[in-house]
Every structure is written in structure tokens, then in C-alpha cells.
N, C-alpha and C positions, 0 to 999 in steps of 0.2 A: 504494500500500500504506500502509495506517494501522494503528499499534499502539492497540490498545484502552488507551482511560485514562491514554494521554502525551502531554502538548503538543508539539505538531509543531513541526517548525523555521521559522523565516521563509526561510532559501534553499536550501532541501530541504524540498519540503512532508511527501514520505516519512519523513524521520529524526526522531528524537525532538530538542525543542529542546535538550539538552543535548550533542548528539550535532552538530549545526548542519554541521559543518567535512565534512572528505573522509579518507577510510581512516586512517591511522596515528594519526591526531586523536585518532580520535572513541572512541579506547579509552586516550585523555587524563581525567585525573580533572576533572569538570565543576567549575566554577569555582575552578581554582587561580590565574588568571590574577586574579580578582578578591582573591583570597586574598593573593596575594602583596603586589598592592598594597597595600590593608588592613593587612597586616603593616608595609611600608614606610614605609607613614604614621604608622603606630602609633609609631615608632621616636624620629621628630620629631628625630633627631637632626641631620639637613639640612639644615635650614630656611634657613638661609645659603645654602648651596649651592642650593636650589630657584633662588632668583632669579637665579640665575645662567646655570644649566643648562635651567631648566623644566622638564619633566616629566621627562626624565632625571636626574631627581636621584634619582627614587624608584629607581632602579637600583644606587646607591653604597653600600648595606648589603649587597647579592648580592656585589657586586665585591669588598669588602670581605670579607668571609667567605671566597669563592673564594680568595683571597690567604692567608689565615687556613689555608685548608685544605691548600691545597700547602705550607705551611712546616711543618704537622705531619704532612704525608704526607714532603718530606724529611726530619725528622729520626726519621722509624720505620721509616724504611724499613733501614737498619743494625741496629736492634738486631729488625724481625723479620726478617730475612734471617740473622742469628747464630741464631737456633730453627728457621726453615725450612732454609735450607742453608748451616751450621755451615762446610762443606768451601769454599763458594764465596769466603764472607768471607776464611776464612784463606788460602785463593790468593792472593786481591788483597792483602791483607797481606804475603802472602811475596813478589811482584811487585815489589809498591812498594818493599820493605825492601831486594831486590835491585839494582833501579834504582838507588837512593839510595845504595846502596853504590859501584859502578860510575860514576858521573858526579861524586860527593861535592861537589853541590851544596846538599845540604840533607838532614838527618839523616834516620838509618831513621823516627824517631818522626814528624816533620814530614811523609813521604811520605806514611807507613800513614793519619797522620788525614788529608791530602788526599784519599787514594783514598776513606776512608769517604766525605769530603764529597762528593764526586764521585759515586761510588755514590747518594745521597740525592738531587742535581740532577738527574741524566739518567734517573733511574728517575721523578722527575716530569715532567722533559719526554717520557716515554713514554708513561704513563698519561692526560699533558696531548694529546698528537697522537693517541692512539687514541680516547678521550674524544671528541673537536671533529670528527677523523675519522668518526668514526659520525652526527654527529648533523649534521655538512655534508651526508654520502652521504643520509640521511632527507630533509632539506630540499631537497636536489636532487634527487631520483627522487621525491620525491611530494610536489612542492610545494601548501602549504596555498593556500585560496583567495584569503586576501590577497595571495601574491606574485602569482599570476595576473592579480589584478583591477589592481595597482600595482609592477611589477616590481623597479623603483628605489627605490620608498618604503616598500612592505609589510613589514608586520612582525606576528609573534604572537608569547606568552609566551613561545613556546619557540626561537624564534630569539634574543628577546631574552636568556635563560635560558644559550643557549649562548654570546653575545657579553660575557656581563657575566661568565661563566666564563671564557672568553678573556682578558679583561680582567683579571681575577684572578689570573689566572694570569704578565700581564705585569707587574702591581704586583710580585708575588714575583720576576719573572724579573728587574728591572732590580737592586736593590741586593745579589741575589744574585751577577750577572754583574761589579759591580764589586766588593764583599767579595771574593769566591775570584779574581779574576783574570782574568777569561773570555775577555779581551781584547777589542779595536775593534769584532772586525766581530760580535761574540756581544753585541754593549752597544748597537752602531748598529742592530742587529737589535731588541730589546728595545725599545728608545727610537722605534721607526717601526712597532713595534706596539702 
């Protein structure tokens, strides 16, 4: 089967070349992968790091950003959770206050803003595991044709996409695990990610 008027793929003669890859792909925006890089080069901010890294360097503006995004998704996450559910916030407040009261290790005020923190981290490490979750389950049940072709070493934008998210995710995770407290096995965890 040939579409009239689109160049055909080199490993699907059937598919349009933009379309090249296998199901889930192929309704990927054609050349973001060049896009991205393009971008990351643009940035030039690296350059040290290239020699270093080699072409994984062109990755450390994603990672970076990723990082970038989880610290603003912890610290909105409190103040829109006081507009969406007003009642929830004030639980945890009244919790904490309680706690704090009953153990008198540490004032009502010093609970209430832990629980907010608290509230702000684990609500990104949920968004972080549903996130990486979905886009693991993608890559395992229809794997693209580079993992196919190279199990071990295969790699597309979008595996890469969700590793430098991951990664992002762990720049945020480690100085926030020791800032709040997280303890050993929540830092040794971080640090081995």
C-alpha cells in the first residue's frame, strides 16, 4: 500500500517516511527528536560538559528543567490545593497542630509548615511515578524498533525524554531529601538513582 504524494519510509516501504517507526510512534510529532536537539545545541550552555559526557550532554538542559519543574510543581501544589480542597489543607493542619501538641516536640506552627512541605514532596513523587509509570508501561508493551533491533543499547527521543525526566526528577529529589529530613534510606535511595 502507497499513499499518493508521500515519501515512503526506508523500513516500512508502506508508511509515510515521517511515520518510519511502529504504532504508538508514529502519531509522535515528526521531527521532534531533531528539534530537540537543535534546541540543545542552541543553548551552548554545555560545552564543558560535552567533553566530558559526549553526546549526552545534549541531555542536561531536559534534566535540568525537569528539576526546575518539580520544584515548582512542589511549591503549588499547597497553595492550589487551599482553592481546590480548602477542607483537605485544613485537616492536615489540624492533624499536624494536634500531633504537635500531644508529643510537644516541636510547635503547632513548625508541624503545620512540615505537613504543607510534605504535602508539596509526595504529591511530586506521585505525579513523578504515574508520569514514568505510563511511559515505562508504553515502552514495554510496544516496544519501538530500536529496542528490538538492540535491546541493551536502543534508545529513541522518547525513552531518552523519559530518563532525563527521571533524572530530573532525582536532581530535585536528593537536596530535597536532605533539606526536610527524609532520612538514610529516602537519600540512599535518591543518590542510587
Amino acid at each position: 500500500l502507497k499513499l499518493a504524494g508521500v515519501p515512503q519510509g526506508i523500513r516500512s516501504p508502506s508508511r509515510p517516511a515521517n511515520l518510519a517507526g511502529c504504532g504508538a510512534w508514529a502519531s509522535m510529532a515528526p521531527g521532534l527528536e531533531e528539534a530537540a536537539v537543535a534546541w540543545s545545541r542552541s543553548l551552548n550552555l554545555f560545552s564543558g560538559a560535552a567533553a566530558v559526557l559526549g553526546e549526552g550532554a545534549g541531555v542536561l538542559p531536559l534534566i535540568l528543567i525537569s528539576a526546575s519543574i518539580w520544584l515548582a510543581v512542589q511549591f503549588s501544589m499547597v497553595p492550589l490545593l487551599r482553592l481546590v480542597a480548602p477542607s483537605y489543607v485544613q485537616a492536615v493542619e489540624r492533624v499536624a497542630s494536634e500531633k504537635a501538641k500531644e508529643s510537644n516536640r516541636e510547635t503547632p506552627e513548625v508541624a503545620v509548615k512540615s505537613a504543607m512541605n510534605d504535602i508539596g514532596v509526595r504529591s511530586c513523587a506521585f505525579i513523578f511515578s504515574t508520569i514514568l509509570s505510563y511511559g515505562a508501561l508504553v515502552l514495554t508493551l510496544n516496544p519501538p524498533p530500536e529496542f528490538v533491533k538492540d535491546p541493551d543499547f536502543g534508545s529513541t527521543a522518547y525513552a531518552t525524554f523519559y530518563c532525563a525526566l527521571a533524572a530530573g526528577y532525582f536532581v530535585w529529589d536528593l537536596p530535597i531529601t536532605v533539606i526536610f529530613g527524609y532520612g538514610g534510606g529516602f537519600l540512599m535511595h535518591a543518590i542510587g538513582c
